[in-house]
C-alpha positions as a Markdown table, in Angstrom:
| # | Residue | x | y | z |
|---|---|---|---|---|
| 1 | Unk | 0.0 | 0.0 | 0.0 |
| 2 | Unk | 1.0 | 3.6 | -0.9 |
| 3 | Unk | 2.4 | 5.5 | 2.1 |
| 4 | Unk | -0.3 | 8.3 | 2.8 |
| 5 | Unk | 1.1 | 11.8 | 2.3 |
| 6 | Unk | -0.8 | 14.9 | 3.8 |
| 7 | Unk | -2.5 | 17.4 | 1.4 |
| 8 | Unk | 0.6 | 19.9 | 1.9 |
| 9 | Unk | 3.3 | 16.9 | 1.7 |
| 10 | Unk | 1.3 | 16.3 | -2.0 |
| 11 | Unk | 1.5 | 19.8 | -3.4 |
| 12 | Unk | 5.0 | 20.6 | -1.9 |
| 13 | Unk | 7.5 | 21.0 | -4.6 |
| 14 | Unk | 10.5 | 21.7 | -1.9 |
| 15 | Unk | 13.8 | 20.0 | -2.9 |
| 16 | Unk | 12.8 | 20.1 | -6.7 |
| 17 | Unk | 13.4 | 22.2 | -9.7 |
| 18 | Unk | 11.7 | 23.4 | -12.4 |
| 19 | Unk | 12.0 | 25.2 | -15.9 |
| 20 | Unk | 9.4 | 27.3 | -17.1 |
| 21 | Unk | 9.5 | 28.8 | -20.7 |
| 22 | Unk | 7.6 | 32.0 | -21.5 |
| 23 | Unk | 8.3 | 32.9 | -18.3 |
| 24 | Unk | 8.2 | 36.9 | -18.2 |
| 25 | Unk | 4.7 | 37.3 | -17.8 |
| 26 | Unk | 1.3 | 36.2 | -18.4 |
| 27 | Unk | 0.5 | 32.7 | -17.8 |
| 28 | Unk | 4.3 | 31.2 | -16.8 |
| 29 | Unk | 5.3 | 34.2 | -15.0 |
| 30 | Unk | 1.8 | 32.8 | -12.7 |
| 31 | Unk | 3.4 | 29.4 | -13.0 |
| 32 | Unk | 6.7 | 30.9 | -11.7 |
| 33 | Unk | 4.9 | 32.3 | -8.7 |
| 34 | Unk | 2.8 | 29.2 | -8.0 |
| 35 | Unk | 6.0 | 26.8 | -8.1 |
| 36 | Unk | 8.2 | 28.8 | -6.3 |
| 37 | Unk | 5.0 | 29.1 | -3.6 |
| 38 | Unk | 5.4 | 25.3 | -3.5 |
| 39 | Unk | 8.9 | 25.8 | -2.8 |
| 40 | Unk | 10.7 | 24.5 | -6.5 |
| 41 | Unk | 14.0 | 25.9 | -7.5 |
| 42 | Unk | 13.5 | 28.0 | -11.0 |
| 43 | Unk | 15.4 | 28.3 | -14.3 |
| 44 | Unk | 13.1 | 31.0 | -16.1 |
| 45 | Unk | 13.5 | 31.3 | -19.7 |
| 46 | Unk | 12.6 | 33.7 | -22.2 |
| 47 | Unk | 13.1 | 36.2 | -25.0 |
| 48 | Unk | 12.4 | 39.3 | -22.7 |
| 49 | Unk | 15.4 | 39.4 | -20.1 |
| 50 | Unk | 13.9 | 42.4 | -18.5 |
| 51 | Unk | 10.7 | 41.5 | -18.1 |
| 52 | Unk | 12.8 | 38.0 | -16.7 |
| 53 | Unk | 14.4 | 40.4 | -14.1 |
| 54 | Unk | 11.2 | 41.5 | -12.8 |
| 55 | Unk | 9.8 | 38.7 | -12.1 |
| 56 | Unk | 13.0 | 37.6 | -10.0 |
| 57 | Unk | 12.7 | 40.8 | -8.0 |
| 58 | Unk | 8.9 | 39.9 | -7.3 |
| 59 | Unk | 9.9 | 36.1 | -6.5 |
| 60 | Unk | 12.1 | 37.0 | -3.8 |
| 61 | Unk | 9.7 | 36.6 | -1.0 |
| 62 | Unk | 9.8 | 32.7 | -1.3 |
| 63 | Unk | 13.5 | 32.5 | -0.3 |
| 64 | Unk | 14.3 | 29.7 | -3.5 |
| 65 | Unk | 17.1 | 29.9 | -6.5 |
| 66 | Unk | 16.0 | 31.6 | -9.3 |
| 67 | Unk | 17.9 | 31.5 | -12.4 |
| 68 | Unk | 17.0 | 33.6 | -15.8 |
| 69 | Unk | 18.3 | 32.6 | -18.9 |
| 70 | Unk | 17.3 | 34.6 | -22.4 |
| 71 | Unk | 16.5 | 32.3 | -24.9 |
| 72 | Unk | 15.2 | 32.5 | -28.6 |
| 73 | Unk | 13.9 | 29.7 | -28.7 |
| 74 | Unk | 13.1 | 29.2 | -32.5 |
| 75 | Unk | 16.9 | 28.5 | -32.7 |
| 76 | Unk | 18.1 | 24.7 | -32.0 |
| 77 | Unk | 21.5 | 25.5 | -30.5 |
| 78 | Unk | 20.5 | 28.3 | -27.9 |
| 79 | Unk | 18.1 | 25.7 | -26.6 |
| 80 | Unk | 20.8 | 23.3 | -26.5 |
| 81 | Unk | 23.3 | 25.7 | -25.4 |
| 82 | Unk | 20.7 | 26.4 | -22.2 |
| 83 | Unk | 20.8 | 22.9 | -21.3 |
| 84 | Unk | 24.4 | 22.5 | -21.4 |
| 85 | Unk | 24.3 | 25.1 | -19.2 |
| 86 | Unk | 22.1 | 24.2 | -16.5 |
| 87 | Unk | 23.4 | 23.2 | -13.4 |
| 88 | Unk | 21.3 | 20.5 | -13.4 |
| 89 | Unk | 18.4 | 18.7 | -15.0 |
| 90 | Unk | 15.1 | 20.3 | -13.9 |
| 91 | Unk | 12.8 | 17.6 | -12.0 |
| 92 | Unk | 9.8 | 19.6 | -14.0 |
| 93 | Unk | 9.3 | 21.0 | -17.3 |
| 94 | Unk | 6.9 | 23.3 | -18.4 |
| 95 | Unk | 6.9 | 24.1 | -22.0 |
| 96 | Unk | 4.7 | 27.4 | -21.8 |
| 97 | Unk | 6.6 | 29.8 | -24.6 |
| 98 | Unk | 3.9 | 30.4 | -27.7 |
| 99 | Unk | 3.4 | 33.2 | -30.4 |
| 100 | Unk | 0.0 | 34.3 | -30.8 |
| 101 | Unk | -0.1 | 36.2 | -33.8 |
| 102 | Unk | -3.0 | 36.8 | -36.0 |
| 103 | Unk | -3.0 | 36.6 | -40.3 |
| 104 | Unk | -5.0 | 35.6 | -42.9 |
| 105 | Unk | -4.2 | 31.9 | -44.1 |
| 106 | Unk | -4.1 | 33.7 | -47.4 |
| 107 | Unk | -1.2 | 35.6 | -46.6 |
| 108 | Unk | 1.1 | 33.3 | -44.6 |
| 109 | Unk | 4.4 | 33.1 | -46.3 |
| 110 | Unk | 6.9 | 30.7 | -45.3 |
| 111 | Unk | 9.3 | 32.8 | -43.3 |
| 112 | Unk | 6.0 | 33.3 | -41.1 |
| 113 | Unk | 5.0 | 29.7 | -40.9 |
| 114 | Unk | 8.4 | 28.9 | -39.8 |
| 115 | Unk | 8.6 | 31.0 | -37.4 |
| 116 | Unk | 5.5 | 30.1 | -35.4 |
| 117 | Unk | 6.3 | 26.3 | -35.7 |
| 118 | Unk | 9.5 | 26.8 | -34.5 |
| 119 | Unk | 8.5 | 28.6 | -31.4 |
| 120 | Unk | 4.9 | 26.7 | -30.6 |
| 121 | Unk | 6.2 | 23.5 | -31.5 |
| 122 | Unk | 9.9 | 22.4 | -32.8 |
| 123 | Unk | 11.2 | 24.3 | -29.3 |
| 124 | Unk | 8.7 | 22.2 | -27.0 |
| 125 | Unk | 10.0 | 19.2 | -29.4 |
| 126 | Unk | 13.6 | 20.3 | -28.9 |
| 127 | Unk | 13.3 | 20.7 | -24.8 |
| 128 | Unk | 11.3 | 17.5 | -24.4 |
| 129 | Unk | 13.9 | 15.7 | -26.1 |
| 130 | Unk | 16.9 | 17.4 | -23.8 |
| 131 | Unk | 15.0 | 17.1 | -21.0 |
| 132 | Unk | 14.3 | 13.1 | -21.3 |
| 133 | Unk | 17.8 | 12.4 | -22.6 |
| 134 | Unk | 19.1 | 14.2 | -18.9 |
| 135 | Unk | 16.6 | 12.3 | -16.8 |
| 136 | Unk | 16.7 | 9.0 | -18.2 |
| 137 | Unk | 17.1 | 7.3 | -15.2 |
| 138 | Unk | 15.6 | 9.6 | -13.1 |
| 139 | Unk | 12.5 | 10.4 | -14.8 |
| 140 | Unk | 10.4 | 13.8 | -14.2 |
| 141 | Unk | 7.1 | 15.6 | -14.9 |
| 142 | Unk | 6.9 | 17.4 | -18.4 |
| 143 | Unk | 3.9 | 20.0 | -18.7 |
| 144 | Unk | 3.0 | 21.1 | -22.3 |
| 145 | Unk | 0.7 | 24.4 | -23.1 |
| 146 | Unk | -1.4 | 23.7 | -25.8 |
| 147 | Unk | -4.2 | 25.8 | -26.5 |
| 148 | Unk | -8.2 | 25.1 | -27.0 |
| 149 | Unk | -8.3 | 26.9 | -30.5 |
| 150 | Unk | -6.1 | 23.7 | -31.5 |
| 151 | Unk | -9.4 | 21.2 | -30.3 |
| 152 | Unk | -12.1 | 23.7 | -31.4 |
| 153 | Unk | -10.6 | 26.9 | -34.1 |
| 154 | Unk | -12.6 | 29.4 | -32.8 |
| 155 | Unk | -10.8 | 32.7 | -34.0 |
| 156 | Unk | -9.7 | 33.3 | -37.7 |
| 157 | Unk | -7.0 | 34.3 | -38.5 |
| 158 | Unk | -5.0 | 31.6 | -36.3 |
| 159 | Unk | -4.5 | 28.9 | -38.7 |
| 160 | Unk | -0.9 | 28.3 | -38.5 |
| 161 | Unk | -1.3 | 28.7 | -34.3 |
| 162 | Unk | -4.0 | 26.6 | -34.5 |
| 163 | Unk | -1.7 | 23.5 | -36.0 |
| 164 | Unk | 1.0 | 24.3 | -34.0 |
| 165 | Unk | -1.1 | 23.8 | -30.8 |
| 166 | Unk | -1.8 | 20.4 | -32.3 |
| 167 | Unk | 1.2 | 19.4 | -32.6 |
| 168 | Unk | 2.2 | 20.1 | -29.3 |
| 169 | Unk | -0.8 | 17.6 | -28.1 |
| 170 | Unk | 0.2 | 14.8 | -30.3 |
| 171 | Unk | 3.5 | 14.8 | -29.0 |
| 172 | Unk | 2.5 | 15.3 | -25.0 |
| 173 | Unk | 0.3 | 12.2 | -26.1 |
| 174 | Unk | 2.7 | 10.4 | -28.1 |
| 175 | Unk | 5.8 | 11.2 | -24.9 |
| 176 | Unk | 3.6 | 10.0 | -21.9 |
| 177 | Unk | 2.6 | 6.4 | -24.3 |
| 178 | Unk | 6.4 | 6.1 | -24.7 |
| 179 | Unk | 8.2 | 7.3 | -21.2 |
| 180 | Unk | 5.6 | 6.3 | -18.9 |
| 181 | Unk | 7.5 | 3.1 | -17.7 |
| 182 | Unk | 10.7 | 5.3 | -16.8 |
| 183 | Unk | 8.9 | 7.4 | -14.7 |
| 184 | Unk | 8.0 | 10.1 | -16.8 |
| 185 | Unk | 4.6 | 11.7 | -16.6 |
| 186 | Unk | 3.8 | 14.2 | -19.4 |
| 187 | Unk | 0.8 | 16.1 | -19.8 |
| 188 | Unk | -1.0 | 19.1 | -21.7 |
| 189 | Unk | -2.5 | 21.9 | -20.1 |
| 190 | Unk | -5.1 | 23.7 | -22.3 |
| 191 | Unk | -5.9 | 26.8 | -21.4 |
| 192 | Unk | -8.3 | 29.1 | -23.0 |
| 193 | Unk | -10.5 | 32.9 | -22.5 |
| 194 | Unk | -7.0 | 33.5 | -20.3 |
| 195 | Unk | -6.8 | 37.7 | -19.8 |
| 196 | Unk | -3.1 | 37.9 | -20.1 |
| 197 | Unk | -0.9 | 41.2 | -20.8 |
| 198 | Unk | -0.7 | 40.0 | -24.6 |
| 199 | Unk | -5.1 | 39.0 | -24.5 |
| 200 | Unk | -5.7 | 42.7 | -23.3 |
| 201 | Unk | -3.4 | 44.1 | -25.9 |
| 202 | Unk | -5.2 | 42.9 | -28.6 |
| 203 | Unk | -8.3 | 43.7 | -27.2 |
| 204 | Unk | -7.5 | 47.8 | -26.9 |
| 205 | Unk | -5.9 | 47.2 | -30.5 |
| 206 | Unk | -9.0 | 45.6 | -31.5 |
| 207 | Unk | -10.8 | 48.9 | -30.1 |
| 208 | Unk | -9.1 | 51.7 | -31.0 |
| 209 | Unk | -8.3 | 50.3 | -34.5 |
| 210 | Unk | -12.0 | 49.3 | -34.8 |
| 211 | Unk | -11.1 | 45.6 | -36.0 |
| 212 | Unk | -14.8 | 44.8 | -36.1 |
| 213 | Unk | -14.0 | 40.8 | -36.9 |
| 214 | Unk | -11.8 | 40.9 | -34.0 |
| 215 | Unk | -14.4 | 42.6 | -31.0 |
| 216 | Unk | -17.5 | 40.5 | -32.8 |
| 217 | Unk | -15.0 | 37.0 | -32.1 |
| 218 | Unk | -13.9 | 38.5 | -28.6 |
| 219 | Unk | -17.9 | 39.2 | -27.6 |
| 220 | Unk | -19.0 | 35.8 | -29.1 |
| 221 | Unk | -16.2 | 33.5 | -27.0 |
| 222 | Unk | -17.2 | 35.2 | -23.7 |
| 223 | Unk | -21.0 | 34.7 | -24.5 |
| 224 | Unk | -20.1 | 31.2 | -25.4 |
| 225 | Unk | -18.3 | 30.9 | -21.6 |
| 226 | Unk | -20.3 | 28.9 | -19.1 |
| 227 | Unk | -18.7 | 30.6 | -16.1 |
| 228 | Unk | -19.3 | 34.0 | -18.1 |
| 229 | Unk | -16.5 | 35.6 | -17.2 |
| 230 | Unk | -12.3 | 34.9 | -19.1 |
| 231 | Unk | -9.9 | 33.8 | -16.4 |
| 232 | Unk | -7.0 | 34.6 | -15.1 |
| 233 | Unk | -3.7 | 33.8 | -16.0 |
| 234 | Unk | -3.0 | 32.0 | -11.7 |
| 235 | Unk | -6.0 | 30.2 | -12.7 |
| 236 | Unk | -3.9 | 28.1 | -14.9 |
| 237 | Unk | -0.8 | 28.3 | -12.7 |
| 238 | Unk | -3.0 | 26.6 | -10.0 |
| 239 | Unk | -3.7 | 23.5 | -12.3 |
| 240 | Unk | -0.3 | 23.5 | -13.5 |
| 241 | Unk | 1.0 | 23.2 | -9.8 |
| 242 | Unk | -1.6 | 20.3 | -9.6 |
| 243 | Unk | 0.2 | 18.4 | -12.8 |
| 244 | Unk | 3.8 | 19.3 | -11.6 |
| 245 | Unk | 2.9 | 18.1 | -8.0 |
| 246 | Unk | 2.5 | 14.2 | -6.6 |
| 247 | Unk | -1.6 | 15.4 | -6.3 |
| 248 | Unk | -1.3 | 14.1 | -10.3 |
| 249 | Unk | 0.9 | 11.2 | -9.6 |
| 250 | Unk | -1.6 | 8.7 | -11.0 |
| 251 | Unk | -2.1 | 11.1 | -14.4 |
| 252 | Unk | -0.3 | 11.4 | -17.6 |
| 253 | Unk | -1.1 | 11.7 | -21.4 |
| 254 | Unk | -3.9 | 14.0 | -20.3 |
| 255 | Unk | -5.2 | 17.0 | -21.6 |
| 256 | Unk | -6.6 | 19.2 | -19.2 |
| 257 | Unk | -8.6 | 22.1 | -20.4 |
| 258 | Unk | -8.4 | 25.7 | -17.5 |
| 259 | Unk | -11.2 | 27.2 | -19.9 |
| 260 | Unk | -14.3 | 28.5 | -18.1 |
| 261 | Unk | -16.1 | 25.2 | -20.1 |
| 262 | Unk | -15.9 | 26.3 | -23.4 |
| 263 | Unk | -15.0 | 23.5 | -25.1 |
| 264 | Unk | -17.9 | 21.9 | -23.5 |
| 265 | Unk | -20.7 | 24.7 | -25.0 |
């Protein structure tokens, strides 16, 4: 029989580590703050050093490491090159980093499609690969971002996002089938109607540049929302503390949707 843990012995994260990409704000800069609540160790990656910085400042009040690292991560070897310089395997993974761009499917050119793949998908790809080649015989918990507009396309204009988002669930699926009996446990978290930094951007865009498409879309989702309301970006960093924690030890391969029940209106 399994030796009972207490609810706090579950969600603690003391002892561990954890890498969280996308990092500077929105949803993994909540992740950052949740984990390091739970008392994990943190290598924080992203393009936006400054924005990186911050977030250490406002992380100090949990007494753990924290490490920044700027990373472009739609280049191979500055992913590699983070990993080499690690000082030593994360116990978690969360692959949160995504570009969220709108444009027509008409009017994506290569260099675009490239670029989003190689962000939304080839980096998660890339760091999956790194991190189960370091923790072979150790094993750890991977946590893949997808997105619900990769289940149900919702928005236009979000085409090549929409695939990339895919992707990244085939291969959270595809991990968890294959690593499972080495004591890897990888899962997607699927968040959707999140009011991030980026969300509200584009809404004020939306606004003042009277993108009619875009405010009709925007009023339609949150109609569509059973709870009424979008959520917040700690919201998801709660669930994701759930999947990184032993509260999920029994869970992988999952997909677990933080989106006010949309996908099930």
């Amino acid at each position: 029989m399994e030796e009972f843990k207490t609810i706090d012995e579950l969600i603690s994260l003391k002892g561990k580590s954890a890498l969280i990409t996308g990092a500077a704000a929105g949803i993994g800069a909540a992740i950052a703050h949740r984990f390091a609540e739970a008392g994990a160790d943190l290598e924080l990656v992203d393009i936006d050093m400054e924005g990186l910085k911050l977030q250490k400042k406002e992380l100090e009040k949990y007494k753990v490491k924290v490490n920044l690292h700027r990373v472009d991560l739609s280049k191979r070897d500055e992913v590699i090159s983070l990993w080499k310089n690690l000082p030593r395997a994360p116990d978690i993974l969360v692959n949160n980093a995504g570009i969220y761009i709108f444009k027509d499917f008409l009017e994506v050119d290569e260099q675009f499609l490239d670029k989003i793949l190689e962000v939304n998908l080839k980096s998660v790809f890339w760091m999956c690969q790194e991190m189960i080649r370091r923790r072979e015989k150790e094993g750890g918990v991977i946590i893949n971002v997808a997105s619900i507009e990769a289940i149900l396309p919702f928005a236009t204009g979000l085409i090549h996002y929409d695939i990339s988002k895919m992707g990244v669930i085939a291969l959270t699926r595809a991990l968890a089938r294959e690593y499972g009996k080495i004591g890897f446990r990888v899962n997607a978290l699927i968040p959707g109607g999140i009011e991030t930094k980026g969300v509200k951007k584009l809404k004020k865009e939306a606004a003042v540049k009277l993108r009619i498409n875009m405010i009709k879309t925007a009023i339609n989702f949150k109609n569509r929302l059973p709870l009424g309301r979008f959520g917040e970006p700690d919201e998801v960093a709660r669930i994701a503390l759930v999947l990184a924690s032993d509260i999920s030890s029994y869970m992988t391969g999952a997909m677990v949707a933080v989106d006010g029940g949309f996908l099930s209106s």
